[in-house]
C-alpha positions as CSV (number, residue, x, y, z in Angstrom):
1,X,7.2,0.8,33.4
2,X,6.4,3.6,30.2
3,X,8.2,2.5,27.1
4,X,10.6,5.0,26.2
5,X,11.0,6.0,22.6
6,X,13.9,3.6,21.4
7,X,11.9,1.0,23.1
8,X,8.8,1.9,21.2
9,X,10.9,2.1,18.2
10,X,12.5,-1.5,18.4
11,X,9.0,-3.1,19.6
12,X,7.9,-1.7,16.1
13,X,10.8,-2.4,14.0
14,X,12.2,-5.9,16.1
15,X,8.7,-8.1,16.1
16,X,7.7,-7.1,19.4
17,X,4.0,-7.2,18.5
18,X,3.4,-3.6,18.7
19,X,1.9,-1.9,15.7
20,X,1.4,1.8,14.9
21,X,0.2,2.3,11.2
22,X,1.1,5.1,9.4
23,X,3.8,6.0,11.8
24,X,5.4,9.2,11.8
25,X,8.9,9.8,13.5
26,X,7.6,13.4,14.1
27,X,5.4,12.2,16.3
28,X,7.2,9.8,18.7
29,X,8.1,12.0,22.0
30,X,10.6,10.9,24.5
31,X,8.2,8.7,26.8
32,X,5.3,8.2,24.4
33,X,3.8,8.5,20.7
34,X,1.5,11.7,19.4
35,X,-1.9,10.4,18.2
36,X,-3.0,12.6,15.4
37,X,-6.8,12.8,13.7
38,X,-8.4,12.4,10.8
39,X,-9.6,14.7,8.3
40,X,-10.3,18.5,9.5
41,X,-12.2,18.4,12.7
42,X,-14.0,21.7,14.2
43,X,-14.0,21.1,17.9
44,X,-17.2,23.0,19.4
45,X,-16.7,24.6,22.7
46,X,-18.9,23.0,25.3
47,X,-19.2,19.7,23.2
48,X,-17.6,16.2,23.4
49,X,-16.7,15.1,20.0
50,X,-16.0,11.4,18.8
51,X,-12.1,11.9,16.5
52,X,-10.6,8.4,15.1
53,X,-7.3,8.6,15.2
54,X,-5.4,8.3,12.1
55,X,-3.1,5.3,13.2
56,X,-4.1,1.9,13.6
57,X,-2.8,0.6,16.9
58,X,-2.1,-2.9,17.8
59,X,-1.1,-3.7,21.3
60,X,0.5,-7.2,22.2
61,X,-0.2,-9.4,25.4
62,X,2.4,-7.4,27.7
63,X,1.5,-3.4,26.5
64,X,-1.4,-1.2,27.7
65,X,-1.6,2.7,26.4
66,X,-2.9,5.1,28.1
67,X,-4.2,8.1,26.3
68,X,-3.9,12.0,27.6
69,X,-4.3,15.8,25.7
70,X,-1.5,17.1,24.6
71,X,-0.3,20.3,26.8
72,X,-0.9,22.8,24.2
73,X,-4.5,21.6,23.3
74,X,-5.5,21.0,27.2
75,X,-4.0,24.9,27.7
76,X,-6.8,26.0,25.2
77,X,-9.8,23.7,27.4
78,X,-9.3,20.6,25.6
79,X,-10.0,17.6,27.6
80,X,-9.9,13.7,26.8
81,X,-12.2,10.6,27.9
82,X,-11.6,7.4,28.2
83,X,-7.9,7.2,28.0
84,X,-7.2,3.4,28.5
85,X,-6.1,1.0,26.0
86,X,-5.9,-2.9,27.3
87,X,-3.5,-5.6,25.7
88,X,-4.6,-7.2,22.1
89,X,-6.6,-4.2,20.9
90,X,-6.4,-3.5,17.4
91,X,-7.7,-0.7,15.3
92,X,-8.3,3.0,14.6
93,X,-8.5,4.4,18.1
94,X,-11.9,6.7,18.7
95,X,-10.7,9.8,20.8
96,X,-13.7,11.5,22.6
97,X,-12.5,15.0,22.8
98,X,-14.6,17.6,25.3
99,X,-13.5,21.3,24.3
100,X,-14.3,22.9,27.8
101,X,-12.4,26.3,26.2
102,X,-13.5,29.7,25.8
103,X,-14.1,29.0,21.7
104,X,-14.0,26.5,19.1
105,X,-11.0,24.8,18.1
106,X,-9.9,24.1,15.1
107,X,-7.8,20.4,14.3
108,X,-6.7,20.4,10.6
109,X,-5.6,17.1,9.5
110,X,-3.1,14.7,10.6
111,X,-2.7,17.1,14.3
112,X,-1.1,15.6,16.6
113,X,-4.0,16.3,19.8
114,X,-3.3,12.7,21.9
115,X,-0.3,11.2,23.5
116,X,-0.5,7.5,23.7
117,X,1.7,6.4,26.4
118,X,2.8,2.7,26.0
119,X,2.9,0.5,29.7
120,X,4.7,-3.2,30.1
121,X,2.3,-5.3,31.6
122,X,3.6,-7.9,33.9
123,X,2.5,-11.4,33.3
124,X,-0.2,-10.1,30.8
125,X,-2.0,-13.4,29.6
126,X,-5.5,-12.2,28.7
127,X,-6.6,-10.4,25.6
128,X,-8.8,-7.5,24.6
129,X,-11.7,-9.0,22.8
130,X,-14.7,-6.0,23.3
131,X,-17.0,-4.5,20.7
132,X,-14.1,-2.1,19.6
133,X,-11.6,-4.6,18.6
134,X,-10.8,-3.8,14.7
135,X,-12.2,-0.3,14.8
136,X,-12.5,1.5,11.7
137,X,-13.3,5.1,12.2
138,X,-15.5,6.7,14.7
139,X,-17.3,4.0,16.8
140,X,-20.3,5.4,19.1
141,X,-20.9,4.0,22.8
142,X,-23.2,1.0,23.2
C-alpha cells in the first residue's frame, strides 16, 4: 500500500518512526513526497551525476521508498538510478541523476527533481544496515 499524504503527515507528526528533515509542505504530493537537492547543480547532458538530497530520511521497520523523476524533469531526458530505499535507512539520500536530454540542465537549489514514494511493509522485521546508512552528502559506489 503507498502512504498517502495525511498518512505521511501523521507518521511524521504522530511518532510513527518516519522522518523527513527539513520538511517542506510544498513539497508533499498526494501519494508521495518531492525530494529536492542541494546547492545549484548543472546536470550535463549525456552524464550521470551523484545529487544528495537535501532531506534527511529515516524510514522505520514497516516503510520502504521508492524513488522516481519527477514528470517535468524526465520530459526534458532526465532519468533516475537506483530508486529503492529499504526499512531503517537513515540519512541524506544520494540521487544518481542521468540527463539523457538534448542539453544541460540546470537544478538551482532546493528543486524539487525526485518523488519519494513511501510503501507499508508487511511484517517488516529486518533493518537496513549497509555502507550508506547515516549518509551525509554525496556517497560514491563501492
Amino acid at each position: 500500500m503507498i502512504l498517502s499524504a495525511s498518512e505521511i503527515r501523521r507518521r511524521l507528526d504522530g511518532g510513527g518512526g518516519l522522518v523527513i528533515r527539513p520538511y517542506n509542505e510544498a513539497s508533499q504530493q498526494p501519494a508521495s513526497y518531492d525530494l529536492r537537492v542541494t546547492g545549484h547543480q548543472i546536470l550535463a547532458r549525456g552524464a550521470c551525476t551523484l545529487v544528495p538530497s537535501l532531506e534527511w530520511v529515516e524510514l522505520p521497520a514497516d516503510l520502504a521508498a521508492t524513488l522516481r523523476c519527477r514528470s517535468s524533469y524526465a520530459r526534458r531526458g532526465l532519468i533516475i538510478g537506483g530508486g529503492f530505499v529499504d526499512p531503517g535507512f537513515r540519512g541524506q539520500l544520494t540521487l544518481c541523476l542521468t540527463n539523457m536530454g538534448a542539453e544541460d540542465i540546470v537544478l538551482p537549489p532546493s528543486e524539487r527533481v525526485v518523488q519519494m514514494i513511501l510503501h507499508r511493509v508487511e511484517g517488516g522485521t529486518e533493518l537496513y544496515d549497509g555502507r550508506y546508512q547515516d549518509s551525509s552528502g554525496v556517497v560514491k559506489a563501492r
